[in-house]
N, C-alpha and C positions, 0 to 999 in steps of 0.2 A: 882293364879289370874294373874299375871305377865305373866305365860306362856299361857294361855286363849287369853289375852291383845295381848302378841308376834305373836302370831298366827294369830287371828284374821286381825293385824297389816298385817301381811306377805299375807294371804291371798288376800286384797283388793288390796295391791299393786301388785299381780300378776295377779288379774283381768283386772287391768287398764293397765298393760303392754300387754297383751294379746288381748283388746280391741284396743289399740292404733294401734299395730302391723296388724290387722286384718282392718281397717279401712286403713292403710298405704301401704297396698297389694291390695288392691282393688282400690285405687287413681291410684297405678304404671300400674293397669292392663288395665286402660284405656287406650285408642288408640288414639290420636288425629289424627284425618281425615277429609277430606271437602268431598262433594258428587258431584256427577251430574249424570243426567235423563238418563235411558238406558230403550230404547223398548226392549221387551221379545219377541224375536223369535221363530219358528219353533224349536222342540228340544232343548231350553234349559229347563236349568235345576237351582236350586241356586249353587247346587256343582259345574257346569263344569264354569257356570260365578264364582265363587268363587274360582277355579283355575285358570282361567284367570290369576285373578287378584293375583293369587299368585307367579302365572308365571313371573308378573312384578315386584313382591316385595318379595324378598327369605326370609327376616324376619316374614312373616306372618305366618298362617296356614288357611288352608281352612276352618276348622270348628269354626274358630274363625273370616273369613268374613262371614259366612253364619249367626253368631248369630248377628254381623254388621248390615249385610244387611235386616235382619228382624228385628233390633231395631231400624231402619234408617225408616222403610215403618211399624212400627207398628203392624208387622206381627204376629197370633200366632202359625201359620204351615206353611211350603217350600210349599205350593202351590204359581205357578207363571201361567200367563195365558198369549196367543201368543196372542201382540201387548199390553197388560197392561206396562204404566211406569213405573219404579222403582229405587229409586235412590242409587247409589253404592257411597261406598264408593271410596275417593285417598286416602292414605294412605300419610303422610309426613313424 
């Protein structure tokens, strides 16, 4: 009964380690950024503006403004359309 108890015991608390940890990776993963307004041109694209802006910030990755950039404008697919606004992210 004691080893039932131990275990059980053991078990919870490595749920809640593992929950904590997993909520505490996902706060770090966030980005803090401001936006502002960019008309969509001829030939772009979210990737080649999404290396723009990588071009200016070496810490980022591209595929990581492009899911930004469609969580910023509510996006569910990289369709962008020439002369639609769209707001980018700055990165801080």
């Amino acid at each position: 009964a004691k080893l039932n108890m131990f275990i059980a015991s053991f078990s919870f608390i490595l749920i809640v380690i593992l929950l904590f940890k997993s909520i505490l990776s996902y706060q770090l993963a966030k980005t803090e950024y401001s936006t502002y307004n960019y008309t969509v041109c001829s030939n772009d694209t979210l990737w080649n503006i999404a290396a723009d802006i990588c071009n200016e910030n070496k810490d980022i990755y591209i595929r990581k403004v492009i899911s930004d950039i469609k969580e910023i404008n509510n996006m569910t697919d990289p369709i962008i359309y020439v002369g639609q606004t769209i707001q980018l992210p700055i990165y801080n």
